[in-house]
N, C-alpha and C positions, 0 to 999 in steps of 0.2 A: 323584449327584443331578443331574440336568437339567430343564430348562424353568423353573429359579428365577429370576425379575426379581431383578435387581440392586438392591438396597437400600442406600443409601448410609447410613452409621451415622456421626454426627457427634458428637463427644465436646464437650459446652463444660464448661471444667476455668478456673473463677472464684470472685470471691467474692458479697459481698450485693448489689454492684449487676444479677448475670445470676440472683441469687437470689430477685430481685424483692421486696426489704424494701422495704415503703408508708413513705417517710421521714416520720420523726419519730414511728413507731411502732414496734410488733416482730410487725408482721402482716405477709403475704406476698400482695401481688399473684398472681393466677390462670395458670395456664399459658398462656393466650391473651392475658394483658395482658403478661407478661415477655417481655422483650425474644426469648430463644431460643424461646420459644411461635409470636409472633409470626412468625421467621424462619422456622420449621415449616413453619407455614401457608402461607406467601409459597413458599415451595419449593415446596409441592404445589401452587400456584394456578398455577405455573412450569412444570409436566409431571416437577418432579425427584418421585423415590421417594426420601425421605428417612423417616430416625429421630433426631431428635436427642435426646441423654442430656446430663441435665442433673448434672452434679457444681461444683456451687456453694458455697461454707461460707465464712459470715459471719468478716469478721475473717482470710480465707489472704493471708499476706504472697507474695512470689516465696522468698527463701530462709531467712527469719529466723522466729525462734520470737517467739509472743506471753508475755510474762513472765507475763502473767495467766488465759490460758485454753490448755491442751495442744492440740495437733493444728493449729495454724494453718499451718506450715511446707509453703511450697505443693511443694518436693519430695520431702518424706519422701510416699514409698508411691507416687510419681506414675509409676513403670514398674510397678506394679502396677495400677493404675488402667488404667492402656493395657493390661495383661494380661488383668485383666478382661471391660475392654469390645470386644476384639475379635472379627474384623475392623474396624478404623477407615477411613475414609473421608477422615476430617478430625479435629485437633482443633482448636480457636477455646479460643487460650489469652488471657482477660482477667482481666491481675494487673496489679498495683502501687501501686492506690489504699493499701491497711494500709500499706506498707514507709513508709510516711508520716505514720505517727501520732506521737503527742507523746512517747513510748519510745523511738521510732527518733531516731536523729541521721544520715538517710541525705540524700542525692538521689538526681536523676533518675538518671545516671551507674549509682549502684550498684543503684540500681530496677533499669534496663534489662541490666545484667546478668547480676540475677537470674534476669529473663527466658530468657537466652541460655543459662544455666543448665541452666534447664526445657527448650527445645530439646531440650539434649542429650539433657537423659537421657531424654525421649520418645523419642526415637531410637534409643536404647540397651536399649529395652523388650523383656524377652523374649516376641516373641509368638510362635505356632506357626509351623513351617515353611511357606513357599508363601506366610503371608500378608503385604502389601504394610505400608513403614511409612509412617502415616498424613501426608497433607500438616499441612502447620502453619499458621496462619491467626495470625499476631500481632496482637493488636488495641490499641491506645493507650486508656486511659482517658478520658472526658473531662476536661478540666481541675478540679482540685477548687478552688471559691470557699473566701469565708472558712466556715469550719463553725458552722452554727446550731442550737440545742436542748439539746437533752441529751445530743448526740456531740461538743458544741465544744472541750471541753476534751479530750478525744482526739484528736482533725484540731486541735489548736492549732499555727498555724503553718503547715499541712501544705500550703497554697496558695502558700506563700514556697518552701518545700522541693522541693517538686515542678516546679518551674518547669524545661519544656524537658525533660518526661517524652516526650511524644510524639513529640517529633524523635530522642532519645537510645533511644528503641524502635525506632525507624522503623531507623536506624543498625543497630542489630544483626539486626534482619529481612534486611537486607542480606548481613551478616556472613555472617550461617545462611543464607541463600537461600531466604528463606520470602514467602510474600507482608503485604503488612501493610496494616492500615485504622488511619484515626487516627480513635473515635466521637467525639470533640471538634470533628470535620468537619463533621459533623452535630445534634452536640446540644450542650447543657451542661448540667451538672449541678441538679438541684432547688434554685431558690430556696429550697422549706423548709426543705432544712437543708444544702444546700450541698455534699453527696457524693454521695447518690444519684441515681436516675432518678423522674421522675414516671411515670404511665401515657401520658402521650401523647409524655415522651420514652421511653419502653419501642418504643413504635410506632417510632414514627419510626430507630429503631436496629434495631430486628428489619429492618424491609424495605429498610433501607441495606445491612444483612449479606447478606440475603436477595441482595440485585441481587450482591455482591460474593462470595459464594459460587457461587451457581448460575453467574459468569461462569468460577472457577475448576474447579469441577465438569465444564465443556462444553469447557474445554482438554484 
């Protein structure tokens, strides 16, 4: 095959906050108000030829199982997910908010871990012969406040626990040799209920990504 533009395919492998859950309810923001919608668009306004795929599921820890709903464990199947979806370009992995629900007795520490975790075994992915393994884009969550609504008692605490998540990411980004963005740089989390994004922090994190991708993309 010849004269095919180069399409950069961008994996974001997260949970409700790139899932675009509308906080304090269980509806979903639009692909163009979610934050990876956004970065889409911002890319192609860029000159990039982008695809991004969205694998996001409400509730994915980094490595720990949720005792209440199967399948939250953000490594089980995640070299198959990269089998999947190749060629990869990139994946933009944002994990760590769950590893901090009122179940867990973790920190930041074993959060960022997890993380490095995931790394690997993206890395370890069997994809076809010839193709390239994808950059890693580590992202920090924003910082979660105290939790409001009807997720409080889930996120109880989880602002105490989480404390010095995004430095301890930042740390293993390192480790790995990955690049990393802290969105707490930029945003914070929805007043309404204290873990998620509103729509105009969806914005405001797409075209932060957006500048911080396309700068990785053009190295």
């Amino acid at each position: 095959m010849t004269n095919v533009k180069h399409i950069h395919q961008i994996l974001v492998y997260a949970d409700s906050l790139s899932w675009g859950i509308i906080p304090n309810t269980r509806e979903r923001f639009r692909f163009d108000q979610r934050w990876p919608g956004v970065m889409e668009i911002e890319l192609t306004r860029m000159g990039q030829s982008v695809r991004v795929i969205e694998d996001c599921l409400n509730g994915r820890r980094t490595v720990w199982d949720d005792p209440f709903k199967p399948g939250r464990n953000g490594i089980v199947g995640i070299e198959q997910r990269i089998e999947v979806n190749s060629p990869l370009s990139m994946v933009i992995l944002l994990l760590g908010t769950n590893d901090f629900q009122s179940m867990h007795q973790l920190n930041a520490w074993h959060s960022a871990q997890g993380v490095g975790a995931i790394i690997s075994a993206i890395r370890r992915a069997p994809i076809e012969p010839g193709m390239s393994i994808p950059e890693i884009l580590a992202v920090a969550p924003p910082t979660v406040q105290t939790a409001k609504g009807a997720i409080a008692p889930k996120f109880e605490e989880a602002d105490q626990r989480a404390a010095g998540l995004a430095e301890a990411i930042e740390q293993i980004a390192e480790e790995y040799n990955c690049p990393f963005f802290d969105a707490g740089s930029v945003t914070s989390t929805s007043k309404v209920d204290g873990v998620h994004l509103d729509a105009e922090q969806h914005k405001i994190l797409g075209n932060a990504l957006a500048e911080k991708v396309n700068e990785i993309i053009n190295d």
